[in-house]
C-alpha positions as CSV (number, residue, x, y, z in Angstrom):
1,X,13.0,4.6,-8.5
2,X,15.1,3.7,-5.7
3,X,14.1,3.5,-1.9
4,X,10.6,2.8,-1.5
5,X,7.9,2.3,-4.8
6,X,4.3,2.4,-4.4
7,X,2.8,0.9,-7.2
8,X,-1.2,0.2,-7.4
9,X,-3.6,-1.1,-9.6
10,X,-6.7,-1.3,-10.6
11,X,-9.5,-2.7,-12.7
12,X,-12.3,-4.8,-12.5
13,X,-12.7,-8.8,-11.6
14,X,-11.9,-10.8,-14.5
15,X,-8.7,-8.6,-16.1
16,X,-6.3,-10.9,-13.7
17,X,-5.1,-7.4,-11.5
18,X,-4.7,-9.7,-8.5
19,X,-2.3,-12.1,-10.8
20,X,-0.4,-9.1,-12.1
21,X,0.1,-7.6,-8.7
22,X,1.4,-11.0,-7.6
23,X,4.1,-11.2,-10.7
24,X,5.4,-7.8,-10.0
25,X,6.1,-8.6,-6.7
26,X,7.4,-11.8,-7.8
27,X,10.0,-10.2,-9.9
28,X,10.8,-7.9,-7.3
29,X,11.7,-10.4,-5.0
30,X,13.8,-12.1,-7.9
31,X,15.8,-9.2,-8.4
32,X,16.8,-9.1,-4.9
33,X,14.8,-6.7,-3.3
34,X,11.8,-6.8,-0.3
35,X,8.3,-6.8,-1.6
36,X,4.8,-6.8,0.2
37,X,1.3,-6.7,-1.6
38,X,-2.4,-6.6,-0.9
39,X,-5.6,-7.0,-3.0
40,X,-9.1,-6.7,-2.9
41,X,-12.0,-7.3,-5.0
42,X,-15.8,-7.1,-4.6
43,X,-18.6,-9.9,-4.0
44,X,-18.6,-10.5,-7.2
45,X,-15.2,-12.4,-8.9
46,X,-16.3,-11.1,-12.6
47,X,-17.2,-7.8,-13.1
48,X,-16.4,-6.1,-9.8
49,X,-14.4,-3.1,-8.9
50,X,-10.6,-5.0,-8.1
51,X,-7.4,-3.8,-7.1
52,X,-4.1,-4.4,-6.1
53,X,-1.2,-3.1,-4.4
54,X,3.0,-3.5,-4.2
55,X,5.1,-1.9,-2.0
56,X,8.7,-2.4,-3.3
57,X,11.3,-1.3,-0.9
58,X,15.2,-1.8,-0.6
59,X,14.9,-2.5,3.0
60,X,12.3,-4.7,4.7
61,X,8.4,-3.3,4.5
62,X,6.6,-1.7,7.3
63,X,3.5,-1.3,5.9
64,X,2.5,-2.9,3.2
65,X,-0.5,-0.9,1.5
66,X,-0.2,1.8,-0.8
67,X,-0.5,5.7,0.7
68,X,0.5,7.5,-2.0
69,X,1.3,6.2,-5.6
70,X,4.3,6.5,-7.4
71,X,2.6,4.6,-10.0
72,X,-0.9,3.4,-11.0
73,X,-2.0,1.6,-13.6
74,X,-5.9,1.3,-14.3
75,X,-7.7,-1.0,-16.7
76,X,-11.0,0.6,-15.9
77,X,-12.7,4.1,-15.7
78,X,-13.7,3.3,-12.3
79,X,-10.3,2.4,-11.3
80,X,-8.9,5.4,-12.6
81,X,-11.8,8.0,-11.0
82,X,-11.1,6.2,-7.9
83,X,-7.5,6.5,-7.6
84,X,-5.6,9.1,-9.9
85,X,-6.1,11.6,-7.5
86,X,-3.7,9.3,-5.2
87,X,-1.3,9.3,-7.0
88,X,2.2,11.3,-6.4
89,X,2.6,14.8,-8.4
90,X,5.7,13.3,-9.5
91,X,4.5,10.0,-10.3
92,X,3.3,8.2,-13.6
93,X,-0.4,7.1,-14.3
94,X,-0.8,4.4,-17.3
95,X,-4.1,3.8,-18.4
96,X,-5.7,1.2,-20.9
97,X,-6.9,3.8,-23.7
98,X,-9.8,2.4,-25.1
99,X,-11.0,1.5,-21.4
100,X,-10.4,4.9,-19.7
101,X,-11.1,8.5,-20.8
102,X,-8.4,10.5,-18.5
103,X,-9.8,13.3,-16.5
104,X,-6.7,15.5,-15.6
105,X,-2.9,15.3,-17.4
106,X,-0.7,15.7,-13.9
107,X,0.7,13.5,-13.0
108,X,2.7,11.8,-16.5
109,X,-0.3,9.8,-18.0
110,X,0.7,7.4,-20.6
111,X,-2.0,5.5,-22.6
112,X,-1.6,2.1,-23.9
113,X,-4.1,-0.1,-25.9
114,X,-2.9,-3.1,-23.8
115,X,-6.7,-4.9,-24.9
116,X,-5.9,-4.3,-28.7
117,X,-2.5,-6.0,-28.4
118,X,-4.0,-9.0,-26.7
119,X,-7.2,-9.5,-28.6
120,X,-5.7,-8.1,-32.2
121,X,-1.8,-9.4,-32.0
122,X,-2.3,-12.1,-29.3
123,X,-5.5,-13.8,-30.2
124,X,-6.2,-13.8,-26.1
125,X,-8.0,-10.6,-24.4
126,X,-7.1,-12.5,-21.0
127,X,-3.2,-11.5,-21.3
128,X,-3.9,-8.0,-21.6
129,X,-3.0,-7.9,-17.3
130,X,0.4,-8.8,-18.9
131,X,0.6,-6.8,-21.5
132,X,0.3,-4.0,-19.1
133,X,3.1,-5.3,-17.0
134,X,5.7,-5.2,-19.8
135,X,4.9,-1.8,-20.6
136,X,5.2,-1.2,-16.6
137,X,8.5,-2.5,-16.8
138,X,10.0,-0.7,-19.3
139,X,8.4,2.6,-18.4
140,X,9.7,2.5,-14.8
141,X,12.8,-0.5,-14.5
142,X,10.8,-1.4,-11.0
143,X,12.2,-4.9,-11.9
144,X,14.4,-6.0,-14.3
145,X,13.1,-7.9,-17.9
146,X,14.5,-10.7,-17.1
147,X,12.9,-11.4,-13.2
148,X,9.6,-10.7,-14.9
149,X,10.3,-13.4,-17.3
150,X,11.3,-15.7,-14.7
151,X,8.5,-14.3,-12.3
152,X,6.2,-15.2,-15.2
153,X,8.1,-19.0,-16.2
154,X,8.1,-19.9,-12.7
155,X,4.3,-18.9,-11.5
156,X,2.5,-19.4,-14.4
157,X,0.8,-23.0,-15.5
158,X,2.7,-24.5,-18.5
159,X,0.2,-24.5,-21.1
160,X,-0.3,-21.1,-20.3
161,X,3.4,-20.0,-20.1
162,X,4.0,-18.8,-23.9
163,X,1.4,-16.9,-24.8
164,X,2.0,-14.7,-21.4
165,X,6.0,-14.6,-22.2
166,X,4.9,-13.1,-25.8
167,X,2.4,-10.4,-24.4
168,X,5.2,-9.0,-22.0
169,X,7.5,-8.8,-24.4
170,X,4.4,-6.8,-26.5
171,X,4.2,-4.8,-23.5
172,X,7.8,-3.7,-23.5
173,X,7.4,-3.1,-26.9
174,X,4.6,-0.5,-26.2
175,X,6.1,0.8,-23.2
176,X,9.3,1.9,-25.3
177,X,7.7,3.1,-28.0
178,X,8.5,7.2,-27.7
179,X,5.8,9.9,-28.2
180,X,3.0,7.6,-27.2
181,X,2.1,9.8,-23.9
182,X,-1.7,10.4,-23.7
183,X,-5.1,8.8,-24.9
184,X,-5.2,7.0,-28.3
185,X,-7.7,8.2,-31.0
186,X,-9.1,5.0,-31.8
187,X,-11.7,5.2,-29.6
188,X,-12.5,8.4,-31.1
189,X,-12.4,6.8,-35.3
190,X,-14.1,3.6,-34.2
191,X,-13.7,0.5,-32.5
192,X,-11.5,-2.0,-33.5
193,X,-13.8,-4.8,-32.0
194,X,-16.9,-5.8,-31.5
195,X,-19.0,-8.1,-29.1
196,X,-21.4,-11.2,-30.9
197,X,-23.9,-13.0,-28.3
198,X,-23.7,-16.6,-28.9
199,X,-27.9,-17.0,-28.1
200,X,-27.4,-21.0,-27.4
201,X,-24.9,-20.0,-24.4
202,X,-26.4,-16.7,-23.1
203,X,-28.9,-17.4,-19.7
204,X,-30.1,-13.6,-20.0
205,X,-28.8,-12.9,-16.4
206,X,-28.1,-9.3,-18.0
207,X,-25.1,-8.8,-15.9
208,X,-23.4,-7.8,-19.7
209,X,-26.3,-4.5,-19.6
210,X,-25.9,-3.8,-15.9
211,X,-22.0,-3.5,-16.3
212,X,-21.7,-1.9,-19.7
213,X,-20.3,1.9,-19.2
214,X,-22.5,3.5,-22.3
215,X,-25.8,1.3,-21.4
216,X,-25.5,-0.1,-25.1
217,X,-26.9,-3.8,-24.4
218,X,-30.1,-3.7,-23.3
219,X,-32.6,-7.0,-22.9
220,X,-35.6,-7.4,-25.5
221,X,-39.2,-7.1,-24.1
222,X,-40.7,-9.3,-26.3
223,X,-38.6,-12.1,-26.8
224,X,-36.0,-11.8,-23.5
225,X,-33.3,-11.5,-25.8
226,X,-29.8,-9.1,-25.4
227,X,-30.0,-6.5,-27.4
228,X,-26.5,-4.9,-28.7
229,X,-26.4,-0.7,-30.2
230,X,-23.8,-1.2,-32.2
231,X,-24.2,2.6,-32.9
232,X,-23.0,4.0,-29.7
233,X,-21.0,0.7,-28.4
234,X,-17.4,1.4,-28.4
235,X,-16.3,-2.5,-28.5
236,X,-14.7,-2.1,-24.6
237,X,-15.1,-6.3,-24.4
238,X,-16.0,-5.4,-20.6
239,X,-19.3,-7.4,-21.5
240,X,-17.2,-10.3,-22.9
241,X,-15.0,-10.6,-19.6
242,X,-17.6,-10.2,-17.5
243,X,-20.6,-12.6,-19.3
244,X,-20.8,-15.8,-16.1
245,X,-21.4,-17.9,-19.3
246,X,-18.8,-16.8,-22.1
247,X,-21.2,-16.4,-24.4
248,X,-20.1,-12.9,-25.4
249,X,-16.9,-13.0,-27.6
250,X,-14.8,-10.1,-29.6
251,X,-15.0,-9.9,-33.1
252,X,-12.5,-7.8,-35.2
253,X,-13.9,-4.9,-37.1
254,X,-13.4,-5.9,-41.0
């Protein structure tokens, strides 16, 4: 993609977007070329609608938010309703597939189960942000490998330096992987996690019900407690990354 790429995206507070904006455009600048961003992200730092943009050009940048996307990549259903229709007809959307249910197939969509790498392979749903940007990286060649490795040696604290190096390199893994284009069926055979409320941490603020996309957690009337339905939950962890108190956490399905 020479000349001028417009890459956005999106998700919700908590999935580090703002910290995988800032790498990308780290390893732009590492390879040599110009590189501008922008964020934003509602009241709320959990849980809230987040984005953020990078305009990588070969000449300095004029303007540096996003018009019209060559790429976007959304973690969320509500980033991707927001912003696939802003995307070019050329361009490439990548979605997290057991987060977002696609609406349209123009432009390329590519669906990757960045949250399964991190949580399943990686022990560490927080990495999935970086997960995503190693399959960004090899789907596109924005930036090289090896300026997002240094982007990611250089910018990220020490003790958590590794296990970020060893989700991008699952996230190049993904992205090369041919005849992966389109929305995984897992979602659609069951979920490969679940959430468990740990009772002695949870404060029953019920931010977990208000945010949950299929209204499966719900608080008890008698004794104030969360309620999970495990029978129509699909295991999205968007209760887990948003819970103020960490006492939601993923369990594997057995």
């Amino acid at each position: 993609m020479p000349g001028i790429t417009q890459i956005r995206l999106g998700g919700f507070g908590g999935q580090g977007i703002v910290l995988a904006g800032l790498l990308l455009g780290r390893a732009a600048v590492i390879d040599g070329r110009w590189a501008s961003g922008a964020n934003s992200y509602g009241a709320q730092a959990r849980g809230s609608a987040c984005r953020a943009e990078v305009v990588l050009s070969d000449r300095p940048v004029d303007f540096p938010h996003v018009l019209e996307a060559d790429v976007l990549v959304a973690m969320s259903q509500e980033a991707y309703d927001r912003f696939a229709g802003e995307v070019k007809g050329d361009g490439l959307v990548i979605f997290e597939s057991h987060l977002v249910r696609p609406a349209r197939s123009a432009p390329v969509h590519r669906g990757l189960a960045a949250v399964e790498a991190a949580v399943r392979e990686l022990g560490n749903k927080q990495v999935a942000n970086v997960v995503m940007l190693g399959a960004l990286t090899a789907l596109t060649g924005v930036v090289s490998r090896v300026a997002m490795e240094s982007a990611i040696s250089n910018h990220v604290p020490e003790r958590f330096r590794q296990i970020n190096l060893q989700a991008l390199r699952r996230g190049f893994e993904l992205g090369e992987v041919p005849g992966r284009v389109g929305k995984s069926s897992r979602i659609v055979e069951g979920r490969i996690q679940r959430p468990l409320i740990d009772e002695t941490k949870c404060s029953k603020c019920k931010v977990c019900g208000l945010l949950c996309p299929d209204l499966c957690i719900t608080g008890g009337r008698v004794s104030g407690r969360i309620v999970i339905d495990y029978d129509c939950c699909k295991g999205c962890g968007i209760c887990a990354a948003v819970c103020p108190k960490g006492a939601i956490s993923m369990v594997l399905e057995s």
